[in-house]
N, C-alpha and C positions, 0 to 999 in steps of 0.2 A: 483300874484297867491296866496301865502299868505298873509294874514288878518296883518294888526297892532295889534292887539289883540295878535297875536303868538311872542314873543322874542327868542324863543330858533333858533340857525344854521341858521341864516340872515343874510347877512352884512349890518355893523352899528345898529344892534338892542344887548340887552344886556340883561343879568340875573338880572342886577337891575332894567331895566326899570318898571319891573312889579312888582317888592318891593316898589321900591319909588313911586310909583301910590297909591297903596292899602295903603301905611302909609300915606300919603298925605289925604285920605278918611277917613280911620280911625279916624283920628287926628279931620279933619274939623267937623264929624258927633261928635265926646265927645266935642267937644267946643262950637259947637251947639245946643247940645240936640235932636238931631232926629235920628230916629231910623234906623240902618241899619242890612240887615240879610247877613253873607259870608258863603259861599257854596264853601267848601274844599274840592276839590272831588280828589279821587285818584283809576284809574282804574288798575284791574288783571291782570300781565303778562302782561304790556300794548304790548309789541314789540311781544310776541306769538302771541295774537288774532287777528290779522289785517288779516280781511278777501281779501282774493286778487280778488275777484268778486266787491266790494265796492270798493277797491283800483284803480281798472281800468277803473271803471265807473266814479270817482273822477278827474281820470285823462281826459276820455272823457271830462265829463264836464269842465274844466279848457284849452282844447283847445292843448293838447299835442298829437303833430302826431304821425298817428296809425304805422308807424316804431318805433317809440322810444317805446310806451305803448310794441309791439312787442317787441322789445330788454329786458326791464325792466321785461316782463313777465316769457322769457326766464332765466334771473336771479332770479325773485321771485321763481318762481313756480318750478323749479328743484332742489330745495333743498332736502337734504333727513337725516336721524338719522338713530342713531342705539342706542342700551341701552346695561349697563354692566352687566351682568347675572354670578353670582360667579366670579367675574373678569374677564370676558369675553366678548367682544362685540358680539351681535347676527348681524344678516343681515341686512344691511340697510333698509330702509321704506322708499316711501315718506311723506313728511310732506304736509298737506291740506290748512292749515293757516299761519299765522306769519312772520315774519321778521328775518334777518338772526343779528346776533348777532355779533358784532365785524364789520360788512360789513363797509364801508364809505358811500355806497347808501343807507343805512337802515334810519339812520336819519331827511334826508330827504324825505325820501316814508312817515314819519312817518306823517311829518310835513302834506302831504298831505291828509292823512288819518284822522288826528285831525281837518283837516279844515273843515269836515263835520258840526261838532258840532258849529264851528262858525257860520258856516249858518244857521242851526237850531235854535240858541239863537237871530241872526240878522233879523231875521224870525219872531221870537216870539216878539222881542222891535219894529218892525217895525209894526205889526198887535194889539199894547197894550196889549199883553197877557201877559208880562212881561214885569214888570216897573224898568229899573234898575236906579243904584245911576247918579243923574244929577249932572253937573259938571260943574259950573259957573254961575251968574246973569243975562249974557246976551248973546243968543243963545248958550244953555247949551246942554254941550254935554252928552248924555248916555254911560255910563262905566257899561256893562252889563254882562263882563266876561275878566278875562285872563287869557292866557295860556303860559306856556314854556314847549314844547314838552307834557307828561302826566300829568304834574303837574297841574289842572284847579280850577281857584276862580271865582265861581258867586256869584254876587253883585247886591242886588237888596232891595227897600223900604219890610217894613213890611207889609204882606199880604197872605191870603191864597191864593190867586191868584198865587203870584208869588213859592209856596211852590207846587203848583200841575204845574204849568205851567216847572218848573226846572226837575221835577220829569219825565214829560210824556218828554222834550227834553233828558233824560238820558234814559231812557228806549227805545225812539226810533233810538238814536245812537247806543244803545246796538246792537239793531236789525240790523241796516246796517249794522254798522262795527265789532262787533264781539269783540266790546272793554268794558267789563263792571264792573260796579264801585264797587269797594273792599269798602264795607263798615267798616270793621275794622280799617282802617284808614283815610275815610273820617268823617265829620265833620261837625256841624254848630255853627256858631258862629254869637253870637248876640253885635249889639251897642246898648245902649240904650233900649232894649226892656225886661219885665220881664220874669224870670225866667220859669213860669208856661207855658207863652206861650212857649218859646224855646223849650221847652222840650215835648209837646204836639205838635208841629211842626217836632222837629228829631222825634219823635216816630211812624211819618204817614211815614217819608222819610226811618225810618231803620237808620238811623242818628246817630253817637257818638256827644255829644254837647262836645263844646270845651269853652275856653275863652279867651278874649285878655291880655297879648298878647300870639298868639298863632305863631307855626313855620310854614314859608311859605317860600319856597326856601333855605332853612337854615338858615332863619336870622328872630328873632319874629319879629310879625307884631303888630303894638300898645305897644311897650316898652319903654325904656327912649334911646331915641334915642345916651344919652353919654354912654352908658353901652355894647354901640354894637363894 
């Protein structure tokens, strides 16, 4: 049901898988000289927004009986708040979106809800709208994104192709799922490629440009690997 591309709340997948991936890339594109562009996207309130209309049709689509999606509904969608008015809580409301906070089921609905975006990117490398980083000499594989739970790095050659093609895949996840990207703290980060372009590419996307090494999962990506 989830993608390889996702590390986070799997058994047997890890928080380094997808570090040691990306510095592994890193590495090979500065000793080769060819250019690579990362797409450090980081989306708002990710666990608020998760619209529960996409959430359930995510599940349709994945093949999860209409008892369970029923159960799990019953859990999403009865949630409710209240807020403190001079120290006071008002009446509760319900809430229309989001993930419950603290839940153990939450991390995983989340997981479902981010796997949209997988399919949208495996969509786009599958149709060449988006060329991501190839990955070996012989029957090379495409490394076009990864993710751990909110945290997403697209990875793709130099091109304005792949700079409108990322863009229109995040603006239409926005649209599904109701998850959309905090550009304050996302990012682009260039290998190899000069400065003017970088910067004339984050300026189309709204983009912070960043540099290697830069923080990905808490650990830099492209550093001196003994200083870690």
């Amino acid at each position: 049901v989830i993608s390889e591309s996702q590390t986070a709340f799997v058994k047997d997948r890890q928080i380094l898988d997808g570090i040691l991936i990306v510095n592994e890339i890193v590495d090979e594109e500065r000793k080769s000289k060819k250019e690579l562009l990362l797409f450090k996207v980081d989306f708002e309130k990710a666990y608020n927004s998760v619209d529960w209309g996409y959430l359930d049709a995510v599940m349709g689509k994945t093949s999860f009986p209409i008892l369970w999606r029923k159960w799990i509904k019953e859990c999403v969608c009865t949630a409710t708040a209240s807020v403190l008015v001079n120290c006071s809580p008002t009446y509760e409301f319900p809430l229309e979106r989001g993930l419950r906070q603290g839940d153990s089921l939450s991390p995983f609905l989340f997981l479902l809800a981010a796997e949209g975006l997988n399919v949208l990117m495996q969509a786009l490398v599958d149709r060449n709208v988006f060329t991501g980083y190839r990955l070996g000499s012989q029957d090379p594989i495409s490394v076009s994104h990864l993710q751990f739970a909110d945290d997403t790095l697209l990875l793709g050659v130099k091109s304005w192709a792949n700079v409108r093609a990322m863009r229109a895949a995040l603006v239409l996840f926005e649209c599904m799922s109701g998850l959309k990207v905090n550009f304050n703290k996302s990012m682009l980060v260039e290998v190899n490629i000069s400065d003017s372009w970088l910067n004339e590419a984050a300026s189309a996307l709204r983009y912070r440009v960043g540099n290697v090494p830069f923080m990905y999962l808490g650990l830099p990506i492209g550093g001196d690997p003994r200083r870690l």
